[in-house]
ZAMARGU-4260 file (C-alpha; in steps of 0.2 Angstrom, whole numbers, plus 5000, padded with zeros to 4 digits):
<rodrens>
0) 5080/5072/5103 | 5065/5063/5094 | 5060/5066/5077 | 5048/5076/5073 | 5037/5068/5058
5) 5023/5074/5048 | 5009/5060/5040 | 5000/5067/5025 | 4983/5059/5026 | 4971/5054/5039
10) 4964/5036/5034 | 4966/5020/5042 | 4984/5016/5037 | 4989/5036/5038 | 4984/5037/5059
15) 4987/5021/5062 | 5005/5024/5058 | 5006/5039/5064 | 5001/5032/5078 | 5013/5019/5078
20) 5029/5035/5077 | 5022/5044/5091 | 5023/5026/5103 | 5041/5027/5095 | 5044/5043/5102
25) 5041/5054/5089 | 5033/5071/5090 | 5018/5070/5075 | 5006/5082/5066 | 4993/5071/5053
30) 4986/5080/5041 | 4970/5078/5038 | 4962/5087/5022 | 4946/5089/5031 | 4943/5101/5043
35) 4929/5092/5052 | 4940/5076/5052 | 4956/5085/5060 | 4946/5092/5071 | 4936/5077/5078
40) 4952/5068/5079 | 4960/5084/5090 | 4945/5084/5102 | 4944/5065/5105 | 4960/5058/5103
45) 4952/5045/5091 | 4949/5045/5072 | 4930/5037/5075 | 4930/5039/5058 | 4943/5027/5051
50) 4949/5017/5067 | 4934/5017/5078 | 4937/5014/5097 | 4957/5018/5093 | 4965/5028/5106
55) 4978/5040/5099 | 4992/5044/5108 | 4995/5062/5117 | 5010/5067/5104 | 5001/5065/5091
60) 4990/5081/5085 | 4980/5082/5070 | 4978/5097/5058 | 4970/5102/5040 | 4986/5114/5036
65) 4996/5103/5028 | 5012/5119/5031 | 5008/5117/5051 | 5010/5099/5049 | 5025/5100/5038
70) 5032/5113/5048 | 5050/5109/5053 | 5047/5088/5050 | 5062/5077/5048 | 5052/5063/5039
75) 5036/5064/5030 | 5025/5053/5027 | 5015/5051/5013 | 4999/5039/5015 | 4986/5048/5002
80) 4977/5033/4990 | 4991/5030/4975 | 4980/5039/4961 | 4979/5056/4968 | 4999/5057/4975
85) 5003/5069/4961 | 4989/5080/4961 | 4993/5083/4981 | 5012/5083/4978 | 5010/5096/4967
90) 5003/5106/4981 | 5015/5100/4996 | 5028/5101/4987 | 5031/5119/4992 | 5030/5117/5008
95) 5042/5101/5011 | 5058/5103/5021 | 5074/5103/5011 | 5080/5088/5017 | 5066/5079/5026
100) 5066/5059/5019 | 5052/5056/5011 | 5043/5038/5014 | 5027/5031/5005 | 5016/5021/5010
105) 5006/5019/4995 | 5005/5001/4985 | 5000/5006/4968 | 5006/5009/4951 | 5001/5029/4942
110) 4990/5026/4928 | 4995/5032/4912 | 5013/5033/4917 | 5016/5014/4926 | 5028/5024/4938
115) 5029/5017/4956 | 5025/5030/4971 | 5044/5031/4973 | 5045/5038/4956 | 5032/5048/4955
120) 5037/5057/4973 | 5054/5060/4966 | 5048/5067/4947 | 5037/5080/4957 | 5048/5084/4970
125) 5066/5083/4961 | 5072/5074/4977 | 5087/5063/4976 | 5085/5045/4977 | 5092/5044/4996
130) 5079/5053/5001 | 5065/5045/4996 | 5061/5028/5005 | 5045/5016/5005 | 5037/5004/5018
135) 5029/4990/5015 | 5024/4971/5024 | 5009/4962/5030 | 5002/4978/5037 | 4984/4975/5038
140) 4980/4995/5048 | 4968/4989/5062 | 4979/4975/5069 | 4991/4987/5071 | 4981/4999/5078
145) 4977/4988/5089 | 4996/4983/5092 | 4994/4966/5089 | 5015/4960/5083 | 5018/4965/5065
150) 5034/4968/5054 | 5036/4976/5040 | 5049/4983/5028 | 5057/4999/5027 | 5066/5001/5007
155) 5078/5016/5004 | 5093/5015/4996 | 5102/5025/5010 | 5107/5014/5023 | 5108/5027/5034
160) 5092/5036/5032 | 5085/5018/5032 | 5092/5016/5047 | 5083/5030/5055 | 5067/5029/5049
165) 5069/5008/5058 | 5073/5019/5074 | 5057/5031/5072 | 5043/5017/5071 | 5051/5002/5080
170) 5039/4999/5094 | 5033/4983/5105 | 5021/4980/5094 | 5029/4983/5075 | 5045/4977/5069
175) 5054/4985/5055 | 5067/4979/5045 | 5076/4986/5030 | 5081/4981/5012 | 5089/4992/5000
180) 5078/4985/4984 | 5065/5000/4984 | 5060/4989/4966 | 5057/4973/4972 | 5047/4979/4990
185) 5035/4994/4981 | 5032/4980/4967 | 5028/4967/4979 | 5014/4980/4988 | 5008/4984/4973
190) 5004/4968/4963 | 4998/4956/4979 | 4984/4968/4979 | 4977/4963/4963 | 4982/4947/4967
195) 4972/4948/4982 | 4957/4955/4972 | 4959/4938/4962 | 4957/4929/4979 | 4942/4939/4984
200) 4934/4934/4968 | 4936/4915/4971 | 4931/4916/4987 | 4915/4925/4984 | 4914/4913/4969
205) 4912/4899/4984 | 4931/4891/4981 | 4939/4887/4994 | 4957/4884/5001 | 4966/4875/4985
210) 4962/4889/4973 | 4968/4903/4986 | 4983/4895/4988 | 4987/4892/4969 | 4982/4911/4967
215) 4994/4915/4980 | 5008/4904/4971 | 5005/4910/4955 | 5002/4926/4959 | 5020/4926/4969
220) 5027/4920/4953 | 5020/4934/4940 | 5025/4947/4953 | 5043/4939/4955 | 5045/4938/4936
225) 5041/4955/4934 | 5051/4962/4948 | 5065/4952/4941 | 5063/4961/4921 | 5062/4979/4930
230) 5079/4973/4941 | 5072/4970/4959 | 5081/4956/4970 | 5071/4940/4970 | 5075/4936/4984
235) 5065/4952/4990 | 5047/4941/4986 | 5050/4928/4997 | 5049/4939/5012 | 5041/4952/5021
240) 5035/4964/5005 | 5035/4950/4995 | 5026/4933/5001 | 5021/4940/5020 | 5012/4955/5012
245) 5004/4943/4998 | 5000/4931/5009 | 4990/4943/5024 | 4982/4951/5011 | 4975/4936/5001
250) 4968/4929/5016 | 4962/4943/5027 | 4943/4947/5028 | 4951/4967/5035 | 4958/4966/5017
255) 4950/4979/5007 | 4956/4973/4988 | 4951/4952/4995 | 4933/4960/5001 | 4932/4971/4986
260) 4936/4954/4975 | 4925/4946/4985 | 4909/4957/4980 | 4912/4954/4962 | 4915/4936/4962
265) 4898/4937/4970 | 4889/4944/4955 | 4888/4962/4959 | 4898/4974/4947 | 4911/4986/4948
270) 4901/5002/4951 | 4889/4991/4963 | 4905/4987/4973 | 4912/5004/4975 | 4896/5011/4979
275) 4896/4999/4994 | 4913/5007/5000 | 4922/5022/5004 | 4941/5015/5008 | 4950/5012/4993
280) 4954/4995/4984 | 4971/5001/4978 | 4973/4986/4964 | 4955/4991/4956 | 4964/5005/4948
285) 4983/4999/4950 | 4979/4983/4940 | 4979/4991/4922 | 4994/5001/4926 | 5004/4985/4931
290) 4997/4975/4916 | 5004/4989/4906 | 5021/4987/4914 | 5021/4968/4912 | 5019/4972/4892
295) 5030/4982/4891 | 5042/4971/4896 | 5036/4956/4887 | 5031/4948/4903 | 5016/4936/4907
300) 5005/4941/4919 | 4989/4929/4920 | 4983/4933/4936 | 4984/4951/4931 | 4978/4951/4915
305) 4962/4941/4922 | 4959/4954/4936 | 4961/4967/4921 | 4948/4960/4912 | 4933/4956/4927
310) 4935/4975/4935 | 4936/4986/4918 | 4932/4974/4904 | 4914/4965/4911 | 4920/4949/4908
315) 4911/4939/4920 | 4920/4930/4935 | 4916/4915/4929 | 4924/4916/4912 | 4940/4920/4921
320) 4940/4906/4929 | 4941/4896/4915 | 4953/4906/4905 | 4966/4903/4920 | 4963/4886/4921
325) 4964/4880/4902 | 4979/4893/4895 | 4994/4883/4891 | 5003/4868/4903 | 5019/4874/4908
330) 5032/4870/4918 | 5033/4877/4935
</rodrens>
């Protein structure tokens, strides 16, 4: 009997791997919050919206009830931008199956709290810790969609659960594996995005190769560090969530955060950049939260601290340049 799976949010990375379960096998409802957006997605098998020229497979249906999607659903999936995860737990919440595991696909860190998605889906919930899992890799959504080979990383500290989830979205085209360090994979997702905003700021700055691959390195290095103080695995950074992830989204022009960066390191300012986009740059907001985290752990963050500054303080690009470049020589 296949699983039947619920996806809670209708954007790029929310249908394309919902799209992904149902080629699995799975039977799956994604919720869309938006009538008009469910129902364009019923009528043409697409979500022209999000992933134009996508065809979405037969058992995949799309709804704006988010109980008719949750109805009955062994895994949910929840792919909403980190930021507003409470506010819609607090909602679903309700309406979740007793023991349906729960898997995030959101990179970020909450503001205000510094909690990762894992803990803030367990707080509002009060789910156990074996049923909440996290997925996370080089899983830039249009490549997927268009099922081009990608792997990825399924955390849970369940081996069991993790097992099954590996079972429900192992397809041709997307390769699961699975890790028990739920710390070190969501820490890798979320840092490499402001990483990856530090990229996109050099690049639009005209630099070229060198510096990206320094930022990469370096960036690896802050985000090991700080995995490490909060009792991840290192090991967990060197692979698929760690430097795979870093290193697709660093690089990739489908990157959102590495475009966002990009924008900036041009000249143009925060509001400027979001008024140029609707998809969410995750490590605009999610930089301050993990800067906060690194403090409060007495753990030096540069790269971070840098992107901080540029998106919410106005320095200007160029003056973080030179901050990173003349701090301290230190080993490496």
């Amino acid at each position: 009997m296949s699983a039947r799976a619920a996806v809670l949010g209708a954007g790029s990375w929310g249908t394309t791997f919902a799209k992904v379960l149902a080629d699995a096998g799975c039977t799956v409802s994604l919720h869309a919050r938006r009538p008009e957006l469910a129902k364009a997605i019923a009528e043409s098998g697409e979500n022209a919206e999000y992933l134009p020229g996508v065809a979405l497979p037969g058992a995949l249906t799309a709804t704006p009830d988010a109980a008719e999607a949750l109805d009955g659903a062994d895994v949910v999936v929840l792919a909403v931008p980190s930021q507003s995860l409470r506010a819609n737990l607090l909602e679903w919440t309700p309406l979740l199956p007793p023991d349906a595991t729960l898997l995030s696909l959101m990179k970020g860190v909450e503001l205000g709290t510094t909690k990762r998605m894992s803990e803030v889906i367990r707080e509002v919930t009060g789910a156990g810790p074996d049923r909440v899992a996290a997925l996370s890799g080089p899983n830039l959504a249009r490549e997927i969609a268009e099922e081009q080979p990608a792997a990825t990383v399924i955390a849970c500290p369940d081996p069991d659960r993790a097992a099954r989830l590996q079972a429900a979205c192992l397809t041709p085209y997307f390769r699961p594996y699975t890790n028990a360090d739920l710390v070190g994979c969501e820490l890798g997702g979320a840092v490499k995005n402001v990483i990856a905003l530090a990229c996109g700021i050099a690049e639009g700055m005209g630099f070229g190769d060198n510096t990206r691959a320094s930022l990469i390195t370096r960036g690896l290095a802050e985000t090991t560090r700080l995995g490490v103080a909060l009792g991840a695995e290192p090991a967990t950074f060197a692979g698929l969530a760690g430097l795979g992830d870093l290193v697709a989204t660093c690089s990739s022009p489908l990157s959102r955060n590495r475009t966002f960066g990009e924008k900036l390191g041009r000249g143009l300012s925060l509001e400027e950049v979001q008024a140029t986009t609707r998809q969410t740059a995750e490590g605009v907001k999610s930089c301050r939260p993990v800067l906060d985290l690194a403090r409060a752990h007495g753990v030096d963050v540069p790269v971070t601290e840098a992107v901080v500054r540029v998106c919410h303080e106005d320095v200007p690009a160029a003056q973080m340049v030179k901050e990173i470049m003349s701090r301290e020589a230190k080993p490496e």
